[in-house]
N, C-alpha and C positions, 0 to 999 in steps of 0.2 A: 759797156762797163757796168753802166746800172743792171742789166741783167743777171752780170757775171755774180754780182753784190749779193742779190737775191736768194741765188741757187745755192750760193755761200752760206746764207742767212739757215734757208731750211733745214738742213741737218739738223741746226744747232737746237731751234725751236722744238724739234720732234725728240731730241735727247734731252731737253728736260720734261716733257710730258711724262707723265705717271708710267709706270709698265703695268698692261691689264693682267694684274693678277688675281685670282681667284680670293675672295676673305677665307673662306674655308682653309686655303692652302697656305693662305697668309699666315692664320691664326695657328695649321700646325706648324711650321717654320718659327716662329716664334717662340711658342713654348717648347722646342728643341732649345733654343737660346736660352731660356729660362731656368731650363733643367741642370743646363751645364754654370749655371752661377751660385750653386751652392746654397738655395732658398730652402727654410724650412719647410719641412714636409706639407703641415697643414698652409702656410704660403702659396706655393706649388698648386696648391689642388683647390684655394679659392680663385687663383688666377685661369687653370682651366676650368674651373667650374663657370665662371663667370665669361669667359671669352668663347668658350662651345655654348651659353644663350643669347649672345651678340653671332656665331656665327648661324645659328636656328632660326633666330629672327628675321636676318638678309639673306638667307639661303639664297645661291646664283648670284648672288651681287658678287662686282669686283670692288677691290676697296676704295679706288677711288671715285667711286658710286655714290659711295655711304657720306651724306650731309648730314649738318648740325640738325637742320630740322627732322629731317627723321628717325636720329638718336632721338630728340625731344618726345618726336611719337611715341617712340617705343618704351619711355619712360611713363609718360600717361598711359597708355594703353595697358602696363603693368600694374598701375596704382600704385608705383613706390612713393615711400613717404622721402622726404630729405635724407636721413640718415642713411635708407639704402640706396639712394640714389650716387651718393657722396661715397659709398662703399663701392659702387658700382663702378664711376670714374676713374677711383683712385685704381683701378686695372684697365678697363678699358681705355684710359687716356695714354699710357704710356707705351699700347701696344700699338695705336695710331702713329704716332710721335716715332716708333722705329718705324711703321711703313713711310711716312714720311721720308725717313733717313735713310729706307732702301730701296724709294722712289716707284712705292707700287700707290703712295699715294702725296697731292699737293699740300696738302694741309692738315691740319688735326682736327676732324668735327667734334671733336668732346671739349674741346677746347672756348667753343664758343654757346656752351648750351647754356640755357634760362631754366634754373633750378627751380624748384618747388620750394615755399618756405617754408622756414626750418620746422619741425616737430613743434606743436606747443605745449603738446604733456610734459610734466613735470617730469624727472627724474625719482625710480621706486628707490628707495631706503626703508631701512630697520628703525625703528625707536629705541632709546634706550632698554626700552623694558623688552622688547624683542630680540633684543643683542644678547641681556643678561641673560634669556629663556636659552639661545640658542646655545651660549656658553655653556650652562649649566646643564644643557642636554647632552652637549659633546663630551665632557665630562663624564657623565654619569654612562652612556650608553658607547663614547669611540674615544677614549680617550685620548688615542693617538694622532685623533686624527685635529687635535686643538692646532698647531702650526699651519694646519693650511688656513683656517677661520682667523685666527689670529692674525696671520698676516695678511689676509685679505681685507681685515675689518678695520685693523688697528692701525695698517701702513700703506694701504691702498695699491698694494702688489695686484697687477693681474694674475689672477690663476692660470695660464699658459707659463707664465712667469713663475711662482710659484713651484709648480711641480717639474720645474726645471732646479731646484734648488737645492740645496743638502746644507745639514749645522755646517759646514767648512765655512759659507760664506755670510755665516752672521756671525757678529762679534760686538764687544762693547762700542765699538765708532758706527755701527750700523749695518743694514743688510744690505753685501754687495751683490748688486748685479750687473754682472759685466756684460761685456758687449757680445757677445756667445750666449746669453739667458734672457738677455731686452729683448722685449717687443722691439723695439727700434733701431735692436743694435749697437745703441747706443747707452754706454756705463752710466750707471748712476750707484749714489752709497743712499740708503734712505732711513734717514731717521726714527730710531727704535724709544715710542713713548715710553714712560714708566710700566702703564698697565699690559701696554706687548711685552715687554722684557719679562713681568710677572708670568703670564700665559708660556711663554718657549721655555721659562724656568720648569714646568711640568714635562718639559720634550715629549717625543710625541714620534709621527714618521713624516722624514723631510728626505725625500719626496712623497707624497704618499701614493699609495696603491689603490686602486678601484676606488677612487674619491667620488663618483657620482652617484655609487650604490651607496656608500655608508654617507655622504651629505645627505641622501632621499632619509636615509632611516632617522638621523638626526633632527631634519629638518622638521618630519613627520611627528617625533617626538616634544619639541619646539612647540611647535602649532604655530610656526610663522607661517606669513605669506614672503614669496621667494620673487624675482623678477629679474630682467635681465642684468647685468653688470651689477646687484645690487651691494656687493660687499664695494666695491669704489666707489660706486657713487655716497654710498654710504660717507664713507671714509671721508671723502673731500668735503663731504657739507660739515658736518662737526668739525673738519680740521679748519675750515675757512670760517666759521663761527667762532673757536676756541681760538684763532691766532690773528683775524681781521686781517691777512696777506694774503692776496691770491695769488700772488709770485712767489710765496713762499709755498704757497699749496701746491700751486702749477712745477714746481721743482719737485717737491716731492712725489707726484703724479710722473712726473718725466715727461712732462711738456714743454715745448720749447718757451711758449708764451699762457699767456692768461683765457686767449678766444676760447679754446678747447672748455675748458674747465668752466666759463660762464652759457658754453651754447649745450651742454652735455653732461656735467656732469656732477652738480650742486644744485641742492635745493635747499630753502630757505628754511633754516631753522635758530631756535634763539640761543645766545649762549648758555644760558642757563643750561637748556637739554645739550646742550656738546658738553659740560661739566659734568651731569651725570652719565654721557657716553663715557670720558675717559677714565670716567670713576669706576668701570667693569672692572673687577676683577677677579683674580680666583675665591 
């Protein structure tokens, strides 16, 4: 009887083990999946960007190979700082999490990895007097091209966002961005200040065309210094100094919560200079 138990037992043991499947083959199986869910283009092509250097790194490994600790390597060995490493995750964890679910692997290793701490550089922003320069460049030399600056600077619209936009969806109650234009998907209406409502009064081209030739020429004329996300970050530090709400600001950002906005995307500046930010105008 006890024997009978046993042989009974084995099957079952060997049909939940992992299936050795190749990560390579995993990873195109996958982004077949991905393709067929209707993700934006650039979406799409940071997920296989990102999962063709997880499958270069373990070349010949099968997925259930691949441990926490040697994601970790692979993360020092790259010298990512936090933020790409947190960019890095947020693809590679959920492409585990289906092998997982179609048992080529036990567990998710991204799941359990010991991240690097956070970034401690500050967040780059404009000054006032660099905003006013920028304004009055765009003005003078693109005029049209004031609605994408304006809504970058003054309502803290991502530019992906942004040139997904047309006049249709700005009105007196706010700029709607539905859930077809979010980054997330997810609708938000966002609060149009005074001084943005003055700026879109100039109209301009919404969506604009070739925005990174004519921002160079702007910028150049400007004489700012530029940096990454710097029109939001911008935005959020004056709007969290002018309003002392970070749930208020985190709303208008289209955050769920306040973490985002205090690890990433505020820097400390006094009210004073957030009342000569709002005071840009034409």
């Amino acid at each position: 009887m006890l024997g009978y138990q046993l042989k009974a037992l084995a099957p079952l043991g060997q049909a939940d083990s992992p299936s050795p499947v190749p990560l390579a083959e995993a990873v195109g199986r996958y982004i077949e999946c991905k393709t067929g869910q209707n993700l934006r283009p650039l979406s799409l092509k940071q997920v296989k960007w990102k999962l063709d250097l997880l499958s270069r790194e373990f070349k010949g490994k099968l997925c259930h190979q691949i441990t926490t600790t040697m994601i970790e390597g692979w993360f020092r060995g790259r010298g990512w700082k936090r933020s790409t490493v947190d960019g890095v995750c947020a693809k590679v964890g959920p492409f585990f999490s289906w092998c997982v679910r179609e048992k080529f692997a036990a567990a998710n290793p991204v799941k359990g990895v010991m991240k690097p701490k956070a970034d401690e550089s500050e967040p780059c922003i404009l000054l006032p007097g660099d905003v006013g320069q920028l304004m009055a460049a765009a003005k003078a030399k693109d005029a049209k091209l004031i609605p994408y600056l304006a809504l970058g600077l003054f309502a803290g619209i991502r530019p992906e966002e942004i040139i997904r936009l047309d006049w249709q969806d700005i009105s007196p109650h706010g700029v709607n961005i539905n859930g077809r234009k979010a980054k997330t998907r997810q609708r938000r209406l966002v609060t149009i200040a005074d001084n943005l409502a003055a700026w879109l009064k100039l109209g301009g081209d919404l969506p604009p065309r070739n925005r990174r030739k004519r921002l160079d020429v702007v910028r150049e004329a400007a004489g700012v210094t530029w940096g990454h996300d710097i029109m939001r970050h911008t935005f959020a530090s004056y709007h969290l100094a002018q309003h002392g709400s970070p749930d208020k600001t985190a709303h208008e950002l289209g955050h769920r919560d306040t973490a985002m906005l205090y690890r990433h995307y505020r820097q400390l500046v006094t009210k004073e200079a957030a009342g000569e930010f709002w005071a840009v105008c034409p």
